[in-house]
MOPAC internal coordinates of N, CA, C and O (Angstrom, degrees):
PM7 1SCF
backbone

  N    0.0000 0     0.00 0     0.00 0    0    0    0
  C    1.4525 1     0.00 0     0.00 0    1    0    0
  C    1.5321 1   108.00 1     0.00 0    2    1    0
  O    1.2310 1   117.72 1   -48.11 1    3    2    1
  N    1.4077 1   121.96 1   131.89 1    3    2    1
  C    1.3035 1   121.41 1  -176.31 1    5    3    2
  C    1.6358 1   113.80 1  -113.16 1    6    5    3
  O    1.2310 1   119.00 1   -22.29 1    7    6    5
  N    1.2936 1   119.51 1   157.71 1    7    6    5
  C    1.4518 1   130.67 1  -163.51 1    9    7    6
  C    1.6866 1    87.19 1   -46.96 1   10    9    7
  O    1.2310 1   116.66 1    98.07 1   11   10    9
  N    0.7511 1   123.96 1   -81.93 1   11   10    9
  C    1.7087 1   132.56 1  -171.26 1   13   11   10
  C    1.6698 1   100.81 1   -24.80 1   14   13   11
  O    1.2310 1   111.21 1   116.15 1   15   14   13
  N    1.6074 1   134.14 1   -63.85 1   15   14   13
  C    1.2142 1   125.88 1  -169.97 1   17   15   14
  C    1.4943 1    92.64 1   -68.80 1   18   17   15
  O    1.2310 1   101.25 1   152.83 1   19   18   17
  N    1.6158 1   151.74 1   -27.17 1   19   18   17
  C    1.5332 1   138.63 1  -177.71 1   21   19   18
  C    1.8193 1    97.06 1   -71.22 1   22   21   19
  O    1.2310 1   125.13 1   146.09 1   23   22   21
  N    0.9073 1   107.76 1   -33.91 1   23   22   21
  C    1.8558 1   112.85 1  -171.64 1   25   23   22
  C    1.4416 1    86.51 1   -68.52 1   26   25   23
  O    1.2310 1   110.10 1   123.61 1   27   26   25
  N    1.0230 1   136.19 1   -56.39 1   27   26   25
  C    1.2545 1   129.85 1  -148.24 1   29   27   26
  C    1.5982 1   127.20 1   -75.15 1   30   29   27
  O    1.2310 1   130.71 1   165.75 1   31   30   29
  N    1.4309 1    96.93 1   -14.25 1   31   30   29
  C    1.7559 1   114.37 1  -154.95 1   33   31   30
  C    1.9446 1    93.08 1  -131.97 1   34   33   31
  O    1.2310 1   121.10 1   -76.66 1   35   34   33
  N    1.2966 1   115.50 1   103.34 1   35   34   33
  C    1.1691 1   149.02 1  -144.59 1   37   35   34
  C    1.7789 1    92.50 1   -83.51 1   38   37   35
  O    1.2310 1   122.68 1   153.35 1   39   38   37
  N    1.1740 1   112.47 1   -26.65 1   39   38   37
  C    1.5956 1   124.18 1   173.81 1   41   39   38
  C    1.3233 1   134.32 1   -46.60 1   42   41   39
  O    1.2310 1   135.98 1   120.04 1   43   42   41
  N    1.9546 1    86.67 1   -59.96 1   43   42   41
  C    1.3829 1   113.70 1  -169.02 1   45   43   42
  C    1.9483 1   113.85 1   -88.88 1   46   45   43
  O    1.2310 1   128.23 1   163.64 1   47   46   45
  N    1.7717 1   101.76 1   -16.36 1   47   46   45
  C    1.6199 1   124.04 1   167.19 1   49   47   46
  C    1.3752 1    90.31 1   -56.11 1   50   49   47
  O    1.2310 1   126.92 1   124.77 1   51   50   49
  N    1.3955 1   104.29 1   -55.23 1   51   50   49
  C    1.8782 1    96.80 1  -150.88 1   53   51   50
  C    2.2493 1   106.69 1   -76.95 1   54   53   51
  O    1.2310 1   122.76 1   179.38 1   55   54   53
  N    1.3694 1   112.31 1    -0.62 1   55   54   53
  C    1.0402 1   124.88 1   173.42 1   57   55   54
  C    1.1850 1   115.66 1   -73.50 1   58   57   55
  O    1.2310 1   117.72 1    99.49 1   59   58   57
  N    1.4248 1   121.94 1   -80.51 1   59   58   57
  C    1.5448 1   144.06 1   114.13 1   61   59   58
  C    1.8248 1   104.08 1    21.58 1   62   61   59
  O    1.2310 1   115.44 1   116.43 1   63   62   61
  N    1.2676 1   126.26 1   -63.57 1   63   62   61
  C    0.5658 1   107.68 1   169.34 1   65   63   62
  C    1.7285 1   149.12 1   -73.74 1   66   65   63
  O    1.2310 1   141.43 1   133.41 1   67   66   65
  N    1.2491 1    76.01 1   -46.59 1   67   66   65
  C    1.9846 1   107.48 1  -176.74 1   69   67   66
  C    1.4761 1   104.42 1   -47.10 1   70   69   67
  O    1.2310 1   118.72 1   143.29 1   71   70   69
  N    1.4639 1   120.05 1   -36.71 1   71   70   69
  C    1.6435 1   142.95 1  -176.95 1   73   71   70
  C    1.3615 1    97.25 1   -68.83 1   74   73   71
  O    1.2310 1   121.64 1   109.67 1   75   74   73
  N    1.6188 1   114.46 1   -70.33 1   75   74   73
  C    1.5584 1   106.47 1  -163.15 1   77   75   74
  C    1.8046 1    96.87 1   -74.62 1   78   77   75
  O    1.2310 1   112.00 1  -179.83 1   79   78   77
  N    1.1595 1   132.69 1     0.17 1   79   78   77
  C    1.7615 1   123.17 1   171.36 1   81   79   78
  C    1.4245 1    99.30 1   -83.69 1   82   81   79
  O    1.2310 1   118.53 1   125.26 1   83   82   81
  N    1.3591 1   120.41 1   -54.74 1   83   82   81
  C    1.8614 1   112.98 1   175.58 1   85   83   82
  C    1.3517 1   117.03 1   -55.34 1   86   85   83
  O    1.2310 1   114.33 1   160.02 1   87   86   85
  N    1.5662 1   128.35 1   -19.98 1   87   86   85
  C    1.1794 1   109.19 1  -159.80 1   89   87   86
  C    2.2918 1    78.86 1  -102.56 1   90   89   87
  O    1.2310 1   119.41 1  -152.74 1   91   90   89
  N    0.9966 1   118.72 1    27.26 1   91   90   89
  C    1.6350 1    99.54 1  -177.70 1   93   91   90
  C    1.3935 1    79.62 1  -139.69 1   94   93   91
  O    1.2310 1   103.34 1  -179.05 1   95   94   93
  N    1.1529 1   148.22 1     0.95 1   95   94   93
  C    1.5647 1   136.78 1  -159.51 1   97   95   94
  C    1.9959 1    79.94 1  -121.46 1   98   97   95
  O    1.2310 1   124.14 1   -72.37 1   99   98   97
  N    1.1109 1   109.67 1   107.63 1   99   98   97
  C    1.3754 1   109.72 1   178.54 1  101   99   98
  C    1.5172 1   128.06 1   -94.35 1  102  101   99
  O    1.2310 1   138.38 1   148.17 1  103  102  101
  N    1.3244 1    81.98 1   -31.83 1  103  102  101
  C    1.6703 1   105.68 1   179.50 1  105  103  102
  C    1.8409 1   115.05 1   -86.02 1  106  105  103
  O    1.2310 1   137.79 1   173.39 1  107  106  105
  N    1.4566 1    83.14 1    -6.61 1  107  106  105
  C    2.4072 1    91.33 1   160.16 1  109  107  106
  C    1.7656 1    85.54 1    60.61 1  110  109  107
  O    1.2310 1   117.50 1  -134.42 1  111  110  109
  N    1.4090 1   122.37 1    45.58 1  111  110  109
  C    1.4514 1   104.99 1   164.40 1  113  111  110
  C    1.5494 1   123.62 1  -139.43 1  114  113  111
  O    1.2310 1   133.68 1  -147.49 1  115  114  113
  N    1.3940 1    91.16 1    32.51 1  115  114  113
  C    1.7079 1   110.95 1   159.68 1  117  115  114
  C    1.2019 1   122.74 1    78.44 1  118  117  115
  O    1.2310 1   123.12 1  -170.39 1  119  118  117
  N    1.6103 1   111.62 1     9.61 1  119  118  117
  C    1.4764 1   121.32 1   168.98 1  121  119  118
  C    1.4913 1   116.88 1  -171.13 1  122  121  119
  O    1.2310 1   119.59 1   -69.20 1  123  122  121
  N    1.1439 1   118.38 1   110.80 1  123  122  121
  C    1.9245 1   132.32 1   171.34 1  125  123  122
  C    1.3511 1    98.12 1   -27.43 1  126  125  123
  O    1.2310 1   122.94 1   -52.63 1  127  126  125
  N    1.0322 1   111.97 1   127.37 1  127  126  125
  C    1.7006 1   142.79 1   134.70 1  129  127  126
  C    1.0023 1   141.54 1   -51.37 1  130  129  127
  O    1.2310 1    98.01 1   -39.15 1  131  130  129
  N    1.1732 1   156.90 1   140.85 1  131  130  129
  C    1.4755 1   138.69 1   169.00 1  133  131  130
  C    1.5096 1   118.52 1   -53.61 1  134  133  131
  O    1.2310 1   126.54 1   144.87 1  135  134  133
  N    1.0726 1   105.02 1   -35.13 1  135  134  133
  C    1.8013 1   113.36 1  -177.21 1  137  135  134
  C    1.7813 1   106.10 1   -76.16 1  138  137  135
  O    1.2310 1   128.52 1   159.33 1  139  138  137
  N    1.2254 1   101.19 1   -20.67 1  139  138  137
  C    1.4168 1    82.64 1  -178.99 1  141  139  138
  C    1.9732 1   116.61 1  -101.86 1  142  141  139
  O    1.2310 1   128.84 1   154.30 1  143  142  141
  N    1.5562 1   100.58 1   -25.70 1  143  142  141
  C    1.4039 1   100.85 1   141.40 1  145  143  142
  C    1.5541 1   138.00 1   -46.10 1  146  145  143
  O    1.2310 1   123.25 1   127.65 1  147  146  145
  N    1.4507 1   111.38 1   -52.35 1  147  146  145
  C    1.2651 1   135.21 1   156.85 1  149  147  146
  C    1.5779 1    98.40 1   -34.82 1  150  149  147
  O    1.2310 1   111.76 1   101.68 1  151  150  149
  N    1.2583 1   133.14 1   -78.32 1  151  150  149
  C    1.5580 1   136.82 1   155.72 1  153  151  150
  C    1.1151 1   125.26 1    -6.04 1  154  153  151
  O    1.2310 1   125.02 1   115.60 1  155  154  153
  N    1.5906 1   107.96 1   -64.40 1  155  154  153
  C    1.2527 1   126.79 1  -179.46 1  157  155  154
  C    1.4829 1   122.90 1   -68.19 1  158  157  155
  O    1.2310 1   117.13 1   147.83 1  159  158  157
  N    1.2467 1   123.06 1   -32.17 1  159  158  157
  C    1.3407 1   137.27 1   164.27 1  161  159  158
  C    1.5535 1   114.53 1   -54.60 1  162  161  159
  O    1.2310 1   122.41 1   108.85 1  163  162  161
  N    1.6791 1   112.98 1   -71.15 1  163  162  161
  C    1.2325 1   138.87 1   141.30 1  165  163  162
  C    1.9031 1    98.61 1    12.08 1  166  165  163
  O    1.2310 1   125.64 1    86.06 1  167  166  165
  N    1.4010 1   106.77 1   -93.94 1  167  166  165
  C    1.5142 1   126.39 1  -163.84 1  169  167  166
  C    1.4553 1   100.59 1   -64.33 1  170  169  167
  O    1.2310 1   116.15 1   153.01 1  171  170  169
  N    1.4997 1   124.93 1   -26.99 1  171  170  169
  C    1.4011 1   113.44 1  -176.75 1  173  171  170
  C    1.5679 1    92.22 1   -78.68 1  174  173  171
  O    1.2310 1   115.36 1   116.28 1  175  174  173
  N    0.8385 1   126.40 1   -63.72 1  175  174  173
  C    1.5425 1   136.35 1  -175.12 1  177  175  174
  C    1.8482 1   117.10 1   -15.62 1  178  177  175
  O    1.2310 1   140.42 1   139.59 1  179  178  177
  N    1.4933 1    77.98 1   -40.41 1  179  178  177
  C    1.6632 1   110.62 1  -164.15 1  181  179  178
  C    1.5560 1   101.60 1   -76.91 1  182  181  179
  O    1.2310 1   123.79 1   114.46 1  183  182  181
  N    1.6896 1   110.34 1   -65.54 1  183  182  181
  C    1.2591 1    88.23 1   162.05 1  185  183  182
  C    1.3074 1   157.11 1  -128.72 1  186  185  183
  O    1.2310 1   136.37 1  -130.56 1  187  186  185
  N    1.4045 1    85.91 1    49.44 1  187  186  185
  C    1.7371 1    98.58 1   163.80 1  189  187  186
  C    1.8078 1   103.13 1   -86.90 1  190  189  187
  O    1.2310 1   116.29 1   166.90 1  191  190  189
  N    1.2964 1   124.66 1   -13.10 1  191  190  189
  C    1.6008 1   139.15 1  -176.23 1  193  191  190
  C    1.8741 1    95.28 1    69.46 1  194  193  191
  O    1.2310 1   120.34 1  -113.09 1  195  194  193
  N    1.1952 1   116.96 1    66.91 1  195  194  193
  C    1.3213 1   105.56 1   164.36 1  197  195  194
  C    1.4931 1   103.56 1  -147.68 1  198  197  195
  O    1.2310 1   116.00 1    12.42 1  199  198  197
  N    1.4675 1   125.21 1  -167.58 1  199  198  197
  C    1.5528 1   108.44 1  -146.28 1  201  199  198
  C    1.7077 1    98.34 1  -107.42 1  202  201  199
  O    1.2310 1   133.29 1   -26.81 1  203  202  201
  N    1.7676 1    91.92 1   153.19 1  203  202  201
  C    1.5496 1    92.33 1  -145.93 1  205  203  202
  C    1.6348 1    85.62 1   -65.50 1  206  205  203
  O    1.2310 1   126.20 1    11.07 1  207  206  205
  N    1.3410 1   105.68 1  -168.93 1  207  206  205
  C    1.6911 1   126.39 1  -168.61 1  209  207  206
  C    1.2991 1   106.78 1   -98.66 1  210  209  207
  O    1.2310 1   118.05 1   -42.07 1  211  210  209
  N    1.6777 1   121.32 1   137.93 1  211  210  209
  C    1.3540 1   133.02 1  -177.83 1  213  211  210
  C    1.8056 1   110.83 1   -70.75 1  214  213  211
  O    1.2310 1   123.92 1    -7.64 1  215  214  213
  N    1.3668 1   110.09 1   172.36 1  215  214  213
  C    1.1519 1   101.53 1  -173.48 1  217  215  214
  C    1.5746 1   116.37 1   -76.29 1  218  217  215
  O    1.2310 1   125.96 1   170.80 1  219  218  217
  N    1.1755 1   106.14 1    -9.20 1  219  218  217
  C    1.7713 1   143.50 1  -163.26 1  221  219  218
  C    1.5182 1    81.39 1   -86.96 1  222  221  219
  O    1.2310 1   112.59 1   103.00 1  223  222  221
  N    1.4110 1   131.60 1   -77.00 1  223  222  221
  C    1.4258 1   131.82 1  -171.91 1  225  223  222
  C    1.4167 1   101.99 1   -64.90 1  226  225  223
  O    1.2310 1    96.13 1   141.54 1  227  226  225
  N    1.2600 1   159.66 1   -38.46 1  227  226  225
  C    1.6774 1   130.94 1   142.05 1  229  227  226
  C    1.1408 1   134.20 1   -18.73 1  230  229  227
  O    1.2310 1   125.56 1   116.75 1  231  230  229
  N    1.3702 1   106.92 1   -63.25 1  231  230  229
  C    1.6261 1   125.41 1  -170.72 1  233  231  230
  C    1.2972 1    94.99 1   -70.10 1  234  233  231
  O    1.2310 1   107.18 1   140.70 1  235  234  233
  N    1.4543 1   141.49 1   -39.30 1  235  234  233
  C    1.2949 1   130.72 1   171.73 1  237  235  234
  C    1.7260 1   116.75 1   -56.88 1  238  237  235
  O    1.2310 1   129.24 1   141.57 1  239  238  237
  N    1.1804 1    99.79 1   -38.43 1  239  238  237
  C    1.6117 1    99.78 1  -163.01 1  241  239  238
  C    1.9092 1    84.85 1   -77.48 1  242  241  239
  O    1.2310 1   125.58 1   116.70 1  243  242  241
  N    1.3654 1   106.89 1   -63.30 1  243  242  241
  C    2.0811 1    88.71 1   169.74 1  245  243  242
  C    1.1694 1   113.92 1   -26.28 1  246  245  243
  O    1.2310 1   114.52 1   119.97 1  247  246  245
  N    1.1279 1   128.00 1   -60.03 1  247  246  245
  C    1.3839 1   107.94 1  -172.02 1  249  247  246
  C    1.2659 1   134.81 1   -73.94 1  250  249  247
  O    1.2310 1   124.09 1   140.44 1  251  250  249
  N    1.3022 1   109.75 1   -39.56 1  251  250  249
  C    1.8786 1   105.46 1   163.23 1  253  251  250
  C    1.4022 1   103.37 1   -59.35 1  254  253  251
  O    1.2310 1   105.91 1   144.46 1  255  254  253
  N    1.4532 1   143.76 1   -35.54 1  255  254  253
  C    1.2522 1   102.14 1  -172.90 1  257  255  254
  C    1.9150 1   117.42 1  -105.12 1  258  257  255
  O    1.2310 1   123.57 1  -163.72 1  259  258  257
  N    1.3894 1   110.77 1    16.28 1  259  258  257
  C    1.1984 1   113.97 1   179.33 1  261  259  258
  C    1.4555 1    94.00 1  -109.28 1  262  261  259
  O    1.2310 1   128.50 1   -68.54 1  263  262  261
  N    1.1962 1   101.24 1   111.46 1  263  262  261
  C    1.6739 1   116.84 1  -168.07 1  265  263  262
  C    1.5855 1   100.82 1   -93.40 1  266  265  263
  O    1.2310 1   117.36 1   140.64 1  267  266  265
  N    1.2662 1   122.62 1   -39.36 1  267  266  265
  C    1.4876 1   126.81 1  -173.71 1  269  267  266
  C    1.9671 1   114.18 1   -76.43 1  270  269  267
  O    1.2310 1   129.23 1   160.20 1  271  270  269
  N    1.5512 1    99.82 1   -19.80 1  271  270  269
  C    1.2473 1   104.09 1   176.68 1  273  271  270
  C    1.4909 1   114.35 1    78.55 1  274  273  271
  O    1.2310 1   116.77 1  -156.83 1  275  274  273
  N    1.2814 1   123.75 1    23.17 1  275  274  273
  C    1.6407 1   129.63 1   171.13 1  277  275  274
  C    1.3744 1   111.80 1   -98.65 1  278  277  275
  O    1.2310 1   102.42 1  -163.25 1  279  278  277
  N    1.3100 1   149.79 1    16.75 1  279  278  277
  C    1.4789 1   162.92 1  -172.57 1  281  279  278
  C    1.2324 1    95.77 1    38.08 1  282  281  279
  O    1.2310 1   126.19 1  -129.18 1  283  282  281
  N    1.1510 1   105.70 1    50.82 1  283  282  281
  C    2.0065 1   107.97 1   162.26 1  285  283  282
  C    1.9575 1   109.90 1  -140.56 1  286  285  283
  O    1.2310 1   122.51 1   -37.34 1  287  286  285
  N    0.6444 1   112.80 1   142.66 1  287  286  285
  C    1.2977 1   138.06 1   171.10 1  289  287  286
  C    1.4790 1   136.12 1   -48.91 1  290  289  287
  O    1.2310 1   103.33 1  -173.51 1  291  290  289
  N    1.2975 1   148.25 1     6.49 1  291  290  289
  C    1.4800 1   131.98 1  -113.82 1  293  291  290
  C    1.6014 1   104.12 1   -94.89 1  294  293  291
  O    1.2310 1   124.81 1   -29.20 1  295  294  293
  N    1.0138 1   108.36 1   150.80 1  295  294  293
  C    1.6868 1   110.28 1   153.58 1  297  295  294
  C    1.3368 1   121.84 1    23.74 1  298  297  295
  O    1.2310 1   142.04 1    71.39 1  299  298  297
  N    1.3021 1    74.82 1  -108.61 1  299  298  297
  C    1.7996 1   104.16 1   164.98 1  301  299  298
  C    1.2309 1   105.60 1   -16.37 1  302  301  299
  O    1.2310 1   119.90 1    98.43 1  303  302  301
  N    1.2200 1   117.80 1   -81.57 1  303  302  301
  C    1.5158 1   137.73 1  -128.78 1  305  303  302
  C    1.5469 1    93.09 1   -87.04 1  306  305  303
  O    1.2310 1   118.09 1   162.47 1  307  306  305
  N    1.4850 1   121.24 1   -17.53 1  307  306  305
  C    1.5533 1   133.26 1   168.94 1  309  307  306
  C    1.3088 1    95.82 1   -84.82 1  310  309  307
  O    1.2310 1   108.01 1   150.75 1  311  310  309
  N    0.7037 1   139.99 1   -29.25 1  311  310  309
  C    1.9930 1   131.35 1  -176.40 1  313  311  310
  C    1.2912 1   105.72 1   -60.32 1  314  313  311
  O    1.2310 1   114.61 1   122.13 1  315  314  313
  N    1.5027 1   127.82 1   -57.87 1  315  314  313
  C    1.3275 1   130.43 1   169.29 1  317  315  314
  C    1.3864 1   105.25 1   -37.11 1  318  317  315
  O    1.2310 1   112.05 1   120.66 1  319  318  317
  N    1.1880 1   132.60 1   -59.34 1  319  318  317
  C    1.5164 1   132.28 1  -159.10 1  321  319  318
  C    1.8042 1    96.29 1   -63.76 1  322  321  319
  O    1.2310 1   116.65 1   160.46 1  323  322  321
  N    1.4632 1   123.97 1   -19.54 1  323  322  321
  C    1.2798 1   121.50 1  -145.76 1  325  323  322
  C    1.2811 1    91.08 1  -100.74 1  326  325  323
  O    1.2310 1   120.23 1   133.91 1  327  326  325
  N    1.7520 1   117.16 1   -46.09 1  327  326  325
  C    1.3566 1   117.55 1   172.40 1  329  327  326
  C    1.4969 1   111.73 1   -50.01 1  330  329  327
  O    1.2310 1   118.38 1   130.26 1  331  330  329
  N    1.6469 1   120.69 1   -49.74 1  331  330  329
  C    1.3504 1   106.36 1  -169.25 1  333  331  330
  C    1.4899 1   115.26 1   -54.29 1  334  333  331
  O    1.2310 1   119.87 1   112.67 1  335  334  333
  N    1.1772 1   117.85 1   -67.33 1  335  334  333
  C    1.3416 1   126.35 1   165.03 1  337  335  334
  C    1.6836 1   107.18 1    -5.78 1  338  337  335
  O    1.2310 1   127.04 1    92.43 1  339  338  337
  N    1.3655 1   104.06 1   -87.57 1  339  338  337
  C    1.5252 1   108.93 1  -171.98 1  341  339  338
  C    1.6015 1   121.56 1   -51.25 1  342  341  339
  O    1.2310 1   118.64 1   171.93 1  343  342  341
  N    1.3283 1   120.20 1    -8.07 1  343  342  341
  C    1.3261 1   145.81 1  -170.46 1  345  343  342
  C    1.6616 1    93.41 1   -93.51 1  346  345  343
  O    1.2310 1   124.59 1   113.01 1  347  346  345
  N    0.8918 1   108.80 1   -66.99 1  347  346  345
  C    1.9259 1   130.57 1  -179.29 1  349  347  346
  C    1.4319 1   103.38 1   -42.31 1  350  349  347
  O    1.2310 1   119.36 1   129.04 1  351  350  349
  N    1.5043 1   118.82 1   -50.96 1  351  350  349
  C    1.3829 1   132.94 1   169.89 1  353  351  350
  C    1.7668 1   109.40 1   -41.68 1  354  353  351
  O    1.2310 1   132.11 1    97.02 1  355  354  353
  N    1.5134 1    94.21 1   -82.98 1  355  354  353
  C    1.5806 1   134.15 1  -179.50 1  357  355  354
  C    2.3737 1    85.23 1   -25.29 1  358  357  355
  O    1.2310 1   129.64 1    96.61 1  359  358  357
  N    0.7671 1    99.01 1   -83.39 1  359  358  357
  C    1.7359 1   120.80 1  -170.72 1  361  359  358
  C    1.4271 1    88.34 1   -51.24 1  362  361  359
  O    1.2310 1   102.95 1   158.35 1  363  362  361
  N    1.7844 1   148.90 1   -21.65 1  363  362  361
  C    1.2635 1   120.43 1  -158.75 1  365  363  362
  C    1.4733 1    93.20 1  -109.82 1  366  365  363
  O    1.2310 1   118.93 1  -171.93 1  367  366  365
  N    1.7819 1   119.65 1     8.07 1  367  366  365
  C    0.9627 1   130.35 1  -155.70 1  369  367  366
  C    1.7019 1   101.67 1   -79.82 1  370  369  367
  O    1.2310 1   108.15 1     2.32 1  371  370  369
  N    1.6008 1   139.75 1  -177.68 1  371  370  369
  C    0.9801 1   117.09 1   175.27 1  373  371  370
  C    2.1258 1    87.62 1   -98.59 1  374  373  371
  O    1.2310 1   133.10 1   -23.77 1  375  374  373
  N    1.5835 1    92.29 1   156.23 1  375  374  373
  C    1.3513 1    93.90 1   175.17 1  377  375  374
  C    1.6568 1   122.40 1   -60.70 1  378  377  375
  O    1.2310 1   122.68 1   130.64 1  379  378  377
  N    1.2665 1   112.48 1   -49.36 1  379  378  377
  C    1.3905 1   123.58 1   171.97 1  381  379  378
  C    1.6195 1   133.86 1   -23.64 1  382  381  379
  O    1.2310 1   125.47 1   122.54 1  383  382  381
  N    1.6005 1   107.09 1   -57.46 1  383  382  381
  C    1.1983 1   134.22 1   170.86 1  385  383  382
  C    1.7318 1   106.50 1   -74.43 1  386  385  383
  O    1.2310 1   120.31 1   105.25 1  387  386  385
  N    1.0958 1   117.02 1   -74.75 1  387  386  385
  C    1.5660 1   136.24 1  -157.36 1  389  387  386
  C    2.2048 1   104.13 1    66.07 1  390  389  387
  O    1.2310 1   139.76 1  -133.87 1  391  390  389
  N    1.5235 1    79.29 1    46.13 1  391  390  389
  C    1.9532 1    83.19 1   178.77 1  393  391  390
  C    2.2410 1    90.63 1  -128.53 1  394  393  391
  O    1.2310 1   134.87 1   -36.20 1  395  394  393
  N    1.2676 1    88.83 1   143.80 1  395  394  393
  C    1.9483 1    88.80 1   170.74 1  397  395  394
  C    1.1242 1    89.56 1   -80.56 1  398  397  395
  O    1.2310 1   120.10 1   180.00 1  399  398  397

């Protein structure tokens, strides 16, 4: 199965997703936090080995993905972030194949 058939099938997004929201929603209460983004940044930072993220680069990433503007996180509003990603993939793919 290639990034393009997961982009495509609205099922397996919301799988994909629901997984990577439980595994960043720590506190099991149905919507990201800043602190646990903050977290999440943190560990990417860590291991890609490059320098962790300002408080300025948090509050940015809150805000593109808190679309409703309540400093919470939901689902939903993480799915978008999940599509881009897999989209980002899909496009870094070579054209020829359309396989990662």
């Amino acid at each position: 199965m290639s990034f393009q058939d997961i982009l495509e099938d609205k099922e397996k997004i919301k799988i994909i997703t629901k997984a990577a929201f439980e595994a960043i929603d720590v506190h099991n209460n149905g919507y990201i936090e800043r602190k646990e983004v903050e977290t999440l940044l943190l560990n990417i930072a860590k291991d890609l080995n490059i320098k962790k993220p300002t408080k300025d680069e948090t509050d940015e990433v809150m805000k593109e993905l808190d679309h409703d503007k309540d400093g919470k996180i939901r689902q939903d509003e993480f799915q978008v972030l999940v599509e881009e990603v897999i989209e980002s993939m899909v496009q870094s793919m070579t054209p020829d194949t359309g396989k990662a």
